[in-house]
N, C-alpha and C positions, 0 to 999 in steps of 0.2 A: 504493500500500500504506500510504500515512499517515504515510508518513516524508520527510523531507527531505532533499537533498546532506551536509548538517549531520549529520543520522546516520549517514552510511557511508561518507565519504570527506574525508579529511585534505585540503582543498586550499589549496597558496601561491601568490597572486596575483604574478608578478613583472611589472612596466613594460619590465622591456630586459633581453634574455637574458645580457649584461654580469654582470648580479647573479649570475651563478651564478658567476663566474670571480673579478672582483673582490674583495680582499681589505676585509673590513669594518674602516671609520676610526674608532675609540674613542675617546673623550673620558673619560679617568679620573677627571674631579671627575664625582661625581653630584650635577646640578646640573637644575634644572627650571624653566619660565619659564611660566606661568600665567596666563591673561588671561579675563574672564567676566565676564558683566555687565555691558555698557558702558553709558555714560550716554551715548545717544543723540543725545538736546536737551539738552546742557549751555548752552544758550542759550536767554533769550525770542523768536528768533526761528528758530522750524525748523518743520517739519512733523513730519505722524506718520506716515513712511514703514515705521519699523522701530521695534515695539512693544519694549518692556520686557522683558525674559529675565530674571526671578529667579531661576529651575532653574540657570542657567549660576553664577550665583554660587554656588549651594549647591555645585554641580558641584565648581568648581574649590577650592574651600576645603575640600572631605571627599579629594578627592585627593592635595591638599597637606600634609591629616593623613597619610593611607596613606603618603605618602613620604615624610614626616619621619620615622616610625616606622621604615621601613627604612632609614633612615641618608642620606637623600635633603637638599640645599638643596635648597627653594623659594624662588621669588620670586612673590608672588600681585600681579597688579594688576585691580583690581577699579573701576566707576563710572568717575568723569573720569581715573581715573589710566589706564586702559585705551585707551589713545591709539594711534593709526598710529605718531605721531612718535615713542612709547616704544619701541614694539618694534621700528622701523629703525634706533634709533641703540646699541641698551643688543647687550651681547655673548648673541647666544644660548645657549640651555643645550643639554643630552645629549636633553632634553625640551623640545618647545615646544607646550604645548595652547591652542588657539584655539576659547572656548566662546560662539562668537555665532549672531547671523542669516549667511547666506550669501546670496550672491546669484549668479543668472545667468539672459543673455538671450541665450535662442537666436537667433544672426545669419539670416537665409533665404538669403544670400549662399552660394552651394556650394562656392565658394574664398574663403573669406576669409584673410585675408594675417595672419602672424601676432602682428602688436599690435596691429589691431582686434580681432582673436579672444579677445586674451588680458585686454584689461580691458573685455569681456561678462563677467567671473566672478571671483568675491573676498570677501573678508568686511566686516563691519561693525563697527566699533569708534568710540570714543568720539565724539560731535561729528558723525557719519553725517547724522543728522535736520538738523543747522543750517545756515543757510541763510546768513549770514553767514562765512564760511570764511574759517581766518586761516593759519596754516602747514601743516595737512593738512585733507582734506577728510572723512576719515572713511572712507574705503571702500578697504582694499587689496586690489589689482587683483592676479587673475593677472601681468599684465606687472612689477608692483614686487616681486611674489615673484620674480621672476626673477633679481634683483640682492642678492638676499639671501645673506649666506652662512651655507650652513647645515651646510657640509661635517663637522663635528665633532657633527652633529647625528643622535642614534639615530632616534629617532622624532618627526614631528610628527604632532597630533591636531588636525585641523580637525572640531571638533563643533557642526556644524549643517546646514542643508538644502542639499544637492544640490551640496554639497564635488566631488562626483566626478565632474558634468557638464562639459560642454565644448562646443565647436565642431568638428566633425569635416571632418577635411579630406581626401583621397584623398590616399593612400601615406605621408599624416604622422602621421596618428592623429588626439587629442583633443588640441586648444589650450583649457588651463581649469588650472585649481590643481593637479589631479594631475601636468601635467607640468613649472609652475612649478617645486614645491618638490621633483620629481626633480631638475631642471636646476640647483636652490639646491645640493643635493647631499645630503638627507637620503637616509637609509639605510631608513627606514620610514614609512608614512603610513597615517591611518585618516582615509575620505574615506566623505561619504554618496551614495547614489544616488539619493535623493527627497528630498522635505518630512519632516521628520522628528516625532513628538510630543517636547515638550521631556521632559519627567518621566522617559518610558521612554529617554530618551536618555543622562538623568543619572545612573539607575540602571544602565546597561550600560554606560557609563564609568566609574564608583565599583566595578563589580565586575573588569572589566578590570585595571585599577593594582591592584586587591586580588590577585589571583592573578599578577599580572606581578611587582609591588613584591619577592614573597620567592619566583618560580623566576626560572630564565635561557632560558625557551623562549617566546617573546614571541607565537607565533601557538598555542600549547596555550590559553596564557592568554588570546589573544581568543575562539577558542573555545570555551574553558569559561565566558565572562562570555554570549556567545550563549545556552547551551545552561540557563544560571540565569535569564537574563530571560525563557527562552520557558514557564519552571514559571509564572510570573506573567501574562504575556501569550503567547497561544497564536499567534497572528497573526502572520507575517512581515513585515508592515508594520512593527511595532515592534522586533525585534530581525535583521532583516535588511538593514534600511537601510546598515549601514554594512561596509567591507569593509577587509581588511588587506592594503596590500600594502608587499612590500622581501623581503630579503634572509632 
């Protein structure tokens, strides 16, 4: 009839029926950790495995307006500053958006065990491309999200391609980032399902934090940032890719 799940039916993604029972852990500073745009080849010696994201920097810097304006800290790290080593060591915030490349490789392996499974899939941050590697390599692994704490953490936003894939294993589910930054202990995650277009990516995260920034119903507001990017782009490839799931 020409309509989508999106028109007729409210649905909450939940990872572990848990989330229904579980009391939600709050972190009273509104506080927000922002990363985009990494500089790749921070060095003359890398390859061009992972091109240049400048959308991800607009991204994260119009977001960072939105939540300064609702009474929000930001921390923006942006270029060389956008490190692995920065965001393992510095205290997460209530918000952690990750505006890069993603990455994952499907294993053919039908049991894979779960720390080969779990660094097949991860993101891309500063120094990714160089081939010279000094204290990180650039690429955080599902498995190093594992050790992360993220317990005081509302939502994280991994914005790039195929955040939501995995390795599937019988009776365990998807070993990939989605169960990483459960396991961290975030309460929320917005994870994509495919390749995503950057643009349309930036735009349906800037309207997201727009409508979230000033209600308290955190999946109205991804909904309604769907339901504005699809006036502009008709196509579910661009404003269906990504999904909400928590609490």
């Amino acid at each position: 009839n020409g309509q989508y799940i999106l028109d007729e039916t409210d649905i909450v993604i939940l990872t572990n029926t848990k989330d229904l029972l579980k009391p939600t852990r709050t972190n009273r500073k509104k506080n927000a950790i922002l990363f985009g745009q990494p500089a790749f080849s921070s060095t003359s010696n890398s390859t061009n495995v992972f091109s240049p994201l400048p959308e991800t920097g607009k991204e994260v810097e119009l977001i960072s307006q939105i939540l300064k304006k609702a009474g929000w800290k930001t921390e923006v790290f942006l270029g060389t500053d956008a490190t692995e080593k920065q965001l393992k060591t510095m205290a997460t915030g209530q918000i952690l958006h990750l505006a890069s490349h993603g990455f994952f490789e499907k294993k053919e392996d039908t049991e894979p065990n779960m720390a080969s499974a779990m660094v097949q899939s991860g993101i891309a941050l500063a120094g990714a491309n160089d081939t010279d590697k000094r204290d990180e390599d650039g690429l955080l692994t599902a498995f190093e999200v594992l050790s992360m704490d993220l317990d005081s953490t509302q939502l994280v936003v991994l914005s790039a391609c195929e955040t939501g894939q995995g390795n599937l294993r019988r009776s365990e589910g998807i070993y990939g980032l989605q169960r990483a930054v459960r396991v961290a202990g975030a309460s929320n995650m917005i994870i994509s399902l495919w390749k995503v277009d950057d643009t349309a990516t930036q735009e349906l995260m800037v309207a997201f934090y727009l409508n979230w920034a000033f209600s308290k119903d955190i999946h109205a507001a991804f909904r309604a940032a769907q339901q504005t990017l699809r006036i502009k782009y008709s196509e579910p490839y661009y404003w269906g890719a990504f999904v909400l799931s928590g609490k």
